[in-house]
C-alpha positions as CSV (number, residue, x, y, z in Angstrom):
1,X,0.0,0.0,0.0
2,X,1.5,3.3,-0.8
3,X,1.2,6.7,1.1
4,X,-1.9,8.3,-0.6
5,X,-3.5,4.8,-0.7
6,X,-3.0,4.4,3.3
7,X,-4.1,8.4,4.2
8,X,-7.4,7.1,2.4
9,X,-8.3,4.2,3.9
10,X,-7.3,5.7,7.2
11,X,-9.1,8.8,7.1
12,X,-12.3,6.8,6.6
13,X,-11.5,4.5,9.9
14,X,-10.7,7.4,12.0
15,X,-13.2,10.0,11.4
16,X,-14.7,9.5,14.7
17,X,-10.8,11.1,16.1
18,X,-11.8,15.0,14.6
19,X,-14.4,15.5,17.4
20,X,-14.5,18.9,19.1
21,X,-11.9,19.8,22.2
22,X,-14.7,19.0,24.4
23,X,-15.0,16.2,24.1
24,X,-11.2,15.3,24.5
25,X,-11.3,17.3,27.5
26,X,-14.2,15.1,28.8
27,X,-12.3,12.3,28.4
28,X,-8.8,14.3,29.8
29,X,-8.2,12.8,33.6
30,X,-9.4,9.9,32.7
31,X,-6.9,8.4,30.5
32,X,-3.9,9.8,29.2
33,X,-3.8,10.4,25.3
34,X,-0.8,9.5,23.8
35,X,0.8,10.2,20.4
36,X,3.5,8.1,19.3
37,X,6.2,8.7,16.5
38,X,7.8,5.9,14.9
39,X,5.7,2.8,15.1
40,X,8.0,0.1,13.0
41,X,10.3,-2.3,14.4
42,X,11.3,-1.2,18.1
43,X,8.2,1.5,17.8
44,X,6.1,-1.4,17.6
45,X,7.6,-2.7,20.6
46,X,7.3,0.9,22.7
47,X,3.4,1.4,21.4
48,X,2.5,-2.2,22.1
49,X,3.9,-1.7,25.7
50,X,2.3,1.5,26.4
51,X,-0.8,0.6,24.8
52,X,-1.0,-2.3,27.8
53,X,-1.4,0.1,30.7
54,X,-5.3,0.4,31.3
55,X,-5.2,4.2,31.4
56,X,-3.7,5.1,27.6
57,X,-5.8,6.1,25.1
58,X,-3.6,5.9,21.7
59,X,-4.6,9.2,19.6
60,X,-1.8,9.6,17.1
61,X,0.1,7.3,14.6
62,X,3.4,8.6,13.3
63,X,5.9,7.1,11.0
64,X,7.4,8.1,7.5
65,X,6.8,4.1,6.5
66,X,3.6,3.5,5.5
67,X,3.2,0.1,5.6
68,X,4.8,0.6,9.3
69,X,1.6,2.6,9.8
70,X,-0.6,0.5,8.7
71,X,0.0,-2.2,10.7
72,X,0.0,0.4,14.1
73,X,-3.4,1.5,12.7
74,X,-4.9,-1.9,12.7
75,X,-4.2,-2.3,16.2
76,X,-5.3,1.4,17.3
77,X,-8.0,2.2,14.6
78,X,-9.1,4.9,16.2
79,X,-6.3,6.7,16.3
80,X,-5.5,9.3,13.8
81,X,-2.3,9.0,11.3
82,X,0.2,11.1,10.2
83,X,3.3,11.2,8.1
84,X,5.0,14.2,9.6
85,X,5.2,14.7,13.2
86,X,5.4,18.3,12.9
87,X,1.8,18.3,11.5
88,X,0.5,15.6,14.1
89,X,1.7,18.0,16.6
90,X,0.3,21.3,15.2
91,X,-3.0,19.9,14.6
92,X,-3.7,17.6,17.6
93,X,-1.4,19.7,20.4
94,X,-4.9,20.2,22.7
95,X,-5.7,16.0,22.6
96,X,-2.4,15.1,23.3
97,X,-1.3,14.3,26.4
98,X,2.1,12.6,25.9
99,X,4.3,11.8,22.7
100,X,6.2,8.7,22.7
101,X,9.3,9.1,20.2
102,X,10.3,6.1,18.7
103,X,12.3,7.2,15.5
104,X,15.9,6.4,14.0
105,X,18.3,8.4,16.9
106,X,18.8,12.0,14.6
107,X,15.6,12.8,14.7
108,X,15.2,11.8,18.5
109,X,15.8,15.5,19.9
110,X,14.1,17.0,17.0
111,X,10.7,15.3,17.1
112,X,11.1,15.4,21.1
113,X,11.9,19.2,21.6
114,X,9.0,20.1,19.8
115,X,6.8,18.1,22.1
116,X,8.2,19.0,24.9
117,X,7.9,22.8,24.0
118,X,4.2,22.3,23.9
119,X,4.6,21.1,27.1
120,X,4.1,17.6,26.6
121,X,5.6,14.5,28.7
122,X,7.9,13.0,26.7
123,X,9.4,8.9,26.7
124,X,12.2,8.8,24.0
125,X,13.9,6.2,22.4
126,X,17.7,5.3,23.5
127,X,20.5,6.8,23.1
128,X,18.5,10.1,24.2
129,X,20.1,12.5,21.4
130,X,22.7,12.4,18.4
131,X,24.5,15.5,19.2
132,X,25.5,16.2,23.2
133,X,24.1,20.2,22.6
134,X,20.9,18.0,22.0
135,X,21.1,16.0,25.1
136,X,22.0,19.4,27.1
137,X,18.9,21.1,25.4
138,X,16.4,18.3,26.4
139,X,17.8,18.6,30.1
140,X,17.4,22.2,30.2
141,X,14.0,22.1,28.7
142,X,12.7,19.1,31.2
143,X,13.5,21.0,33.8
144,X,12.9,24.5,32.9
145,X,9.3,23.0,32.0
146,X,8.8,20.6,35.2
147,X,8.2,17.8,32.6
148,X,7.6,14.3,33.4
149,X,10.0,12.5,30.8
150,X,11.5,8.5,30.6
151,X,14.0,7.2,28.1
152,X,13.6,4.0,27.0
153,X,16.0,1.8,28.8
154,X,14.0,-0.8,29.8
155,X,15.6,-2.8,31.8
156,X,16.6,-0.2,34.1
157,X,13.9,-1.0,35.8
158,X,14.3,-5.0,35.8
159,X,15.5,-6.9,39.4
160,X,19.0,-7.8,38.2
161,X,20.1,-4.4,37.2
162,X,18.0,-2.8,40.4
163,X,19.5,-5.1,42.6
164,X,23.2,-5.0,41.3
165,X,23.0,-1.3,41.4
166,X,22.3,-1.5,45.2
167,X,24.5,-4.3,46.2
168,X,27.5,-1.8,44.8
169,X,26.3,1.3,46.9
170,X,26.2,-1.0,50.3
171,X,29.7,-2.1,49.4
172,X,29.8,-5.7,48.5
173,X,33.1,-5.1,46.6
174,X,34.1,-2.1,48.5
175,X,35.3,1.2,46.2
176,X,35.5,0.4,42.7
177,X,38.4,1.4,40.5
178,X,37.7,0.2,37.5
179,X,34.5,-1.1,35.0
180,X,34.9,-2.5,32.0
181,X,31.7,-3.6,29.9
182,X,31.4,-5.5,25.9
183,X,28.6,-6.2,23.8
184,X,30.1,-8.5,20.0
185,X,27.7,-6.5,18.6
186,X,29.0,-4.8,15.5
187,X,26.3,-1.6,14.7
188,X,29.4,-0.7,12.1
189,X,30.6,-0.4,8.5
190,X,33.9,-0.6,7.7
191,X,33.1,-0.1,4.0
192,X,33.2,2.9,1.5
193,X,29.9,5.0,1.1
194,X,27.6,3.4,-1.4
195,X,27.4,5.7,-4.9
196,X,24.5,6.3,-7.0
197,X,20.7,6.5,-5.9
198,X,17.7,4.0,-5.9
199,X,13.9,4.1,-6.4
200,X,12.6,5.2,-2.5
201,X,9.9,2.6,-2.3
202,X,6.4,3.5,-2.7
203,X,5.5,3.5,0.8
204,X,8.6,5.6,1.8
205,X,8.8,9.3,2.4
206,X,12.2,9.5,2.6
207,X,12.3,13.9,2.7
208,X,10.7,13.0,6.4
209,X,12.9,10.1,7.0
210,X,16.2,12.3,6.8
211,X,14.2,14.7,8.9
212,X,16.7,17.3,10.1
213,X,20.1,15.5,8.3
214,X,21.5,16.6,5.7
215,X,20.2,15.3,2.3
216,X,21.5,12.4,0.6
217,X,20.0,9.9,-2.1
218,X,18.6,6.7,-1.1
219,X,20.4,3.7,-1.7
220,X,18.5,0.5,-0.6
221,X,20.0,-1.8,2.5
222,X,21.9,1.1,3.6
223,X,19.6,3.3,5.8
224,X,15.9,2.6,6.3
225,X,14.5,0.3,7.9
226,X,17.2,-1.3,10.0
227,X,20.9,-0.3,9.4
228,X,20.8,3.2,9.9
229,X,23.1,2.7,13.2
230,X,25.7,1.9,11.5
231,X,26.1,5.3,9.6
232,X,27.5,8.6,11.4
233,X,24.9,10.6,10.5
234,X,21.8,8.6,11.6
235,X,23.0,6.5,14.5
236,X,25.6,5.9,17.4
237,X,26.7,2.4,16.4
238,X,27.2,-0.2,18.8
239,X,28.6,1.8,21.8
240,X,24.7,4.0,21.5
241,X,22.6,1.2,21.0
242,X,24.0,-1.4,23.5
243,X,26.6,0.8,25.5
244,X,23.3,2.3,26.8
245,X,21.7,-0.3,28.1
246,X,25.2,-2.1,29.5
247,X,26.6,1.6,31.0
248,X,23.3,1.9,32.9
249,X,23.8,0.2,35.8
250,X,27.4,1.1,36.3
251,X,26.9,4.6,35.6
252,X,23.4,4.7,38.1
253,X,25.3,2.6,40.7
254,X,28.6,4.5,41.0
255,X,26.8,7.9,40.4
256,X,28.9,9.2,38.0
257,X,29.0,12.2,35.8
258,X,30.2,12.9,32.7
259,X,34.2,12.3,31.9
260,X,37.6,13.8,32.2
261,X,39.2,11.9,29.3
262,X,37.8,9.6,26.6
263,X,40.0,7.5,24.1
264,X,38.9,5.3,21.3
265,X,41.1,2.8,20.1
266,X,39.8,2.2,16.4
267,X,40.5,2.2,12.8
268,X,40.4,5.8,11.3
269,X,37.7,7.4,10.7
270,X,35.9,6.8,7.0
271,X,33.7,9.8,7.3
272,X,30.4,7.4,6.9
273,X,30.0,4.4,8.5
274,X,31.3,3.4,12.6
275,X,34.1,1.4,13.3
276,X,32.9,-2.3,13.7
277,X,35.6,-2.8,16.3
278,X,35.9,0.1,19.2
279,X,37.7,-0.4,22.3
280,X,37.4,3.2,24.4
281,X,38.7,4.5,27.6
282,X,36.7,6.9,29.8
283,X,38.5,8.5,33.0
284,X,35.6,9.9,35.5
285,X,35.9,11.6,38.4
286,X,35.4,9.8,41.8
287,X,32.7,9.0,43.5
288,X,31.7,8.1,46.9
289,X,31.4,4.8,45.6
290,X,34.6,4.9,43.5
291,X,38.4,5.1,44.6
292,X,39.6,9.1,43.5
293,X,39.6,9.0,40.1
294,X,37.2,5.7,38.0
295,X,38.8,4.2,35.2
296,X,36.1,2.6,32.6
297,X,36.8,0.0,29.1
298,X,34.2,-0.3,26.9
299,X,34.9,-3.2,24.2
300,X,32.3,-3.9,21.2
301,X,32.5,-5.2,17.6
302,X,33.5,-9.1,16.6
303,X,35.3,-10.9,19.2
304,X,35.0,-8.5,22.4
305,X,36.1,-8.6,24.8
306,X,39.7,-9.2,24.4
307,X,41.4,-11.5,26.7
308,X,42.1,-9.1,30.0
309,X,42.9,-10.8,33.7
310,X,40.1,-8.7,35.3
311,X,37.7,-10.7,33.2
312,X,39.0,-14.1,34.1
313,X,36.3,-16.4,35.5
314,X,37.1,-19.5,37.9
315,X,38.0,-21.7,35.6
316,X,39.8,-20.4,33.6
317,X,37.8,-18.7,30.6
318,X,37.8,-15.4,29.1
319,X,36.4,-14.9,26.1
320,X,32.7,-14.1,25.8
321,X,30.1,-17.0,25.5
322,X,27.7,-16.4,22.0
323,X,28.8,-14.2,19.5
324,X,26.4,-12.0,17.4
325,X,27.3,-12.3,13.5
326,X,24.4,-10.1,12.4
327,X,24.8,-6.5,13.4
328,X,21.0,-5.8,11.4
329,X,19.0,-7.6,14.0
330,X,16.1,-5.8,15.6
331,X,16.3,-4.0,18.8
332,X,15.1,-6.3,21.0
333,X,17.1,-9.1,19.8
334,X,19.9,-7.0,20.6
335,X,18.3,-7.7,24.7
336,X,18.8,-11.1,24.3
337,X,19.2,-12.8,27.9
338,X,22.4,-15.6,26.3
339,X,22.9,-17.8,29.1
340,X,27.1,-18.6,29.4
341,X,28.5,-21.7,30.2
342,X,30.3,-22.8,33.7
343,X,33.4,-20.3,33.6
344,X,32.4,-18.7,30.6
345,X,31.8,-15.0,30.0
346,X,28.5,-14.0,29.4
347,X,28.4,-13.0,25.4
348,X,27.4,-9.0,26.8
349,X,27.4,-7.8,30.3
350,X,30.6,-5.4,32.9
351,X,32.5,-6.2,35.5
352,X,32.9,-4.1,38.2
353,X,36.5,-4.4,40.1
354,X,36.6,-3.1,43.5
355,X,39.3,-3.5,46.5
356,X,37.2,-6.1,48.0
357,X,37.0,-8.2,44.7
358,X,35.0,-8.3,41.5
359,X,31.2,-8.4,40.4
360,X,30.0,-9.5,37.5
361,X,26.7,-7.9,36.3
362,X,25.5,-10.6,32.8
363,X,23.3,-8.7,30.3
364,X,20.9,-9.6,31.3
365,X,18.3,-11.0,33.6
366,X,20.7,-13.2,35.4
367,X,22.0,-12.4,38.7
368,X,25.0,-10.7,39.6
369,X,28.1,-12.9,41.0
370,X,30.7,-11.7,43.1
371,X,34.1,-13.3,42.9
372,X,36.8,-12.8,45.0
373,X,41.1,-14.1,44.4
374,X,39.8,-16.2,41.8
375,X,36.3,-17.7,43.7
376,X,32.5,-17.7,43.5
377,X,31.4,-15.7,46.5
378,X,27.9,-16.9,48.0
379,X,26.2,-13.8,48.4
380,X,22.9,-15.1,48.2
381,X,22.8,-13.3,52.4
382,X,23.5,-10.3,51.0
383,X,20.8,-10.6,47.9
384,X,18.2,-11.7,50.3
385,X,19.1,-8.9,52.3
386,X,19.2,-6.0,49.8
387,X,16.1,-7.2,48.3
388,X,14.4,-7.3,51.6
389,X,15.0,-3.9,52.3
390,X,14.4,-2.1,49.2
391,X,10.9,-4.5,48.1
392,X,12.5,-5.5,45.4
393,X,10.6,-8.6,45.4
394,X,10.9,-12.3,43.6
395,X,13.3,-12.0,40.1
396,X,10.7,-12.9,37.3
397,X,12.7,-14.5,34.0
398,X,9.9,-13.0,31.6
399,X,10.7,-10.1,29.5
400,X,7.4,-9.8,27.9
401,X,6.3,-9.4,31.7
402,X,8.9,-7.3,32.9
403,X,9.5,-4.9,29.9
404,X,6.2,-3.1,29.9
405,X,7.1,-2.1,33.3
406,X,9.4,0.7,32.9
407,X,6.9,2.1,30.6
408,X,4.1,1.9,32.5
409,X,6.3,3.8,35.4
410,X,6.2,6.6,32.7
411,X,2.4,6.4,32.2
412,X,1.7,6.5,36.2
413,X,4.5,9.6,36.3
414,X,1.8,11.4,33.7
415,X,-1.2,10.4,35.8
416,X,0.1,11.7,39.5
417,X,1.8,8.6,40.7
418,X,5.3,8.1,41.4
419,X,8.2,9.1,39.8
420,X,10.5,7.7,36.5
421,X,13.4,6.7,37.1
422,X,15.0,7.2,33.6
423,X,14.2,11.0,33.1
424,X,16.1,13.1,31.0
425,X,18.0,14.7,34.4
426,X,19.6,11.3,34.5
427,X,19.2,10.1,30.7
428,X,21.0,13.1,29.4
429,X,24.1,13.0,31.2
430,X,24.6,8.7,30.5
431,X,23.9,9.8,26.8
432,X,26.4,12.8,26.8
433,X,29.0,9.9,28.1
434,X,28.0,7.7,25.2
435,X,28.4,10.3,22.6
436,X,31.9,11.4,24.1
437,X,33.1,8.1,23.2
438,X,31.7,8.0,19.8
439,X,33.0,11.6,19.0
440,X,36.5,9.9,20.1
441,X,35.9,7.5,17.3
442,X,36.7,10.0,15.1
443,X,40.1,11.1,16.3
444,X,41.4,7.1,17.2
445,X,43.9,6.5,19.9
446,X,44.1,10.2,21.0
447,X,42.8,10.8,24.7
448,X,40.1,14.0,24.3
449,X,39.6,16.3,27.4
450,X,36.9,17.5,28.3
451,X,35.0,20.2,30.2
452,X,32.3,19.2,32.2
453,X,31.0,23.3,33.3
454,X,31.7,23.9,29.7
455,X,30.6,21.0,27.7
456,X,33.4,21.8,25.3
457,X,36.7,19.5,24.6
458,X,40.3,21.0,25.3
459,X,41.2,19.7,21.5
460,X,39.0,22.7,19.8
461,X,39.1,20.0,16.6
462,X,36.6,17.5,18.3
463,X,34.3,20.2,19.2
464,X,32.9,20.9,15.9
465,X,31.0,16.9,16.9
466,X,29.7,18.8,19.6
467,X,26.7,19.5,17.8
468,X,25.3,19.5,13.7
469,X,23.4,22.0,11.5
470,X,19.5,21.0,10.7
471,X,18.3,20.9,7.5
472,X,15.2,22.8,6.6
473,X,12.7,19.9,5.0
């Protein structure tokens, strides 16, 4: 079905959404109407999962796919549909309630600055922003505006990653010194940029798709729908789509702010696509859960992590357990819970080294181990403990339980109750740290500075990454 085909058929389905403001603001208190941009692949995922709490009310489709669309307005026929989100927004600002942004990462801050200028709650999509004067903006905004806001780092809110995150603040390991964390994953291209153009497909409008980038022909299997992350202009690669989800719980955990130095040891830079291999060094300040200063390896592309004796399991092994070949799968693939073997590695996860010993935090639903001069620890005491204390509960194994959860915690922020505990106070300073290590991608093996008060690096050179110019469109 192409565009004009789908507006059609829509528009007949959905009349019943151009009713008056008062009757949206009959209905206002009693659920919260949301309005979601991006609805294909891990869209789907993020409107199926908000759609399950009993109190939304989906009234907008967005998504520059139309067959994407489609399927998102089979589910929620009475929503209305748009192509552009500018438009959505502009016509439907009164019966909205929150906007859900679900989009390739460049147009994240766009699409989520506008909303949150209306003065809408917003839950975006991880990594939070492509540019750090994005992530800065959408922190300043939040709280300049009082907003409620979540990103979408699901398993922040699972019993592993809570519970691993509190067993390091009562001191289990005692003051950590150094983290290092891997994902195989390879969200890069080592290859040239592809030449020429191709037919955009029918149902593709790919003007909206490059959003705010700047233009470029379409070439297929290159952008849209699912390897975009590999390309510097559309995505993070590997360290912004599962460096987010792996940093959360050391970053949360040790409290940590943005870093002093970053280094990425990498090919050079093509200009295009990400490194498939990156190995980078962050040096943070200290903590009052770190010794004075925190050193922190992140490892990801084919064959991470390297051998290294802090990542040395009783019995022996060091290298990771399954290995991802296919850097196109869909987002939540990439949150697949691998189980290792005895003494193996699990295939992502960090380990945390501290004075008192070592813990090692799998990615993910599987509980952290402590391990101590080359030992298992019981600290099943301590677990029992911890979780006593802070409710924490039962584990449950069940991602299709447990993952609606951190967005329903969004939903019940809108409504009056409780807080998030991903907002964009917290989501924006983790993402700034991601994006530090992919501008040091660009400049490999050279140690960047930079200024926290300032948000500027020493080496004036790397600060031109800082930020990028939007396209009219």
């Amino acid at each position: 079905m192409n565009k004009r085909e789908f507006l059609k058929s829509a528009a007949a389905v959905s009349s019943f959404a151009l009713l008056p403001n008062a009757a949206w603001a009959f209905q206002k208190g009693k659920k919260l109407r949301t309005a979601h941009i991006g609805v294909g692949n891990m869209g789907a995922e993020d409107l199926s999962a908000i759609s399950s709490h009993n109190a939304v009310d989906v009234v907008a489709l967005c998504d520059v796919d139309s067959v994407n669309l489609s399927k998102a307005h089979k589910l929620h026929p009475g929503a209305r549909v748009f192509f552009d989100y500018r438009t959505m927004l502009n016509e439907m600002g009164d019966e909205i309630d929150a906007v859900i942004v679900s989009t390739p990462d460049h147009t994240h801050a766009p699409a989520s600055l506008m909303a949150m200028e209306m003065n809408k709650p917003v839950y975006c999509q991880k990594p939070l922003t492509h540019y750090v004067d994005e992530s800065r903006k959408m922190m300043k905004v939040a709280k300049e505006k009082n907003l409620v806001t979540q990103m979408g780092i699901q398993v922040h809110s699972f019993y592993d990653y809570r519970l691993a995150t509190l067993l390091i603040q009562s001191g289990i390991i005692g003051k950590v010194h150094t983290v290092h964390a891997w994902s195989p994953k390879s969200w890069g291209y080592n290859g040239e940029e592809p030449q020429g153009e191709d037919p955009v497909p029918d149902q593709l409008d790919w003007n909206l798709w490059l959003g705010t980038s700047k233009e470029r022909p379409y070439k297929e299997g290159y952008y849209h729908p699912g390897n975009w992350r590999k390309v510097m202009d559309y995505g993070c690669g590997t360290l912004g789509d599962m460096g987010v989800h792996i940093f959360d719980t050391p970053y949360n955990a040790l409290n940590l702010d943005v870093p002093l130095t970053i280094k990425n040891d990498c090919r050079k830079s093509n200009g295009f696509g990400f490194p498939e291999n990156n190995t980078v060094t962050y040096e943070f300040p200290g903590t009052e859960f770190t010794t004075k200063n925190l050193k922190w390896v992140w490892y990801d592309g084919p064959g991470m992590p390297p051998k290294h004796e802090d990542l040395i399991l009783p019995g022996g092994k060091t290298s990771g357990g399954k290995q991802d070949k296919d850097g196109s799968v869909k987002d939540k693939i990439s949150l697949d819970a691998g189980m290792a073997g005895a003494g193996e590695l699990p295939s992502q996860g960090a380990m945390f080294i501290g004075k008192k010993g070592r813990l090692l935090l799998p990615h993910f639903m599987q509980l952290p181990q402590k391990i101590v001069k080359g030992k298992y620890v019981d600290i099943s005491k301590e677990i029992a403990e911890v979780s006593k204390a802070n409710n924490l509960g039962e584990p449950i194994r069940n991602y299709d339980s447990e993952g609606p959860k951190h967005y329903h915690q969004f939903v019940d922020a809108c409504l009056g109750k409780g807080q998030t505990t991903a907002p964009f106070s917290y989501a924006g300073r983790l993402t700034e740290t991601i994006l530090l290590g992919v501008i040091a991608g660009r400049f490999p093996n050279k140690t960047l500075h930079y200024n926290a008060e300032t948000a500027k690096f020493t080496e004036e050179e790397a600060n031109q990454f800082l930020g990028g110019d939007y396209r009219d469109f």
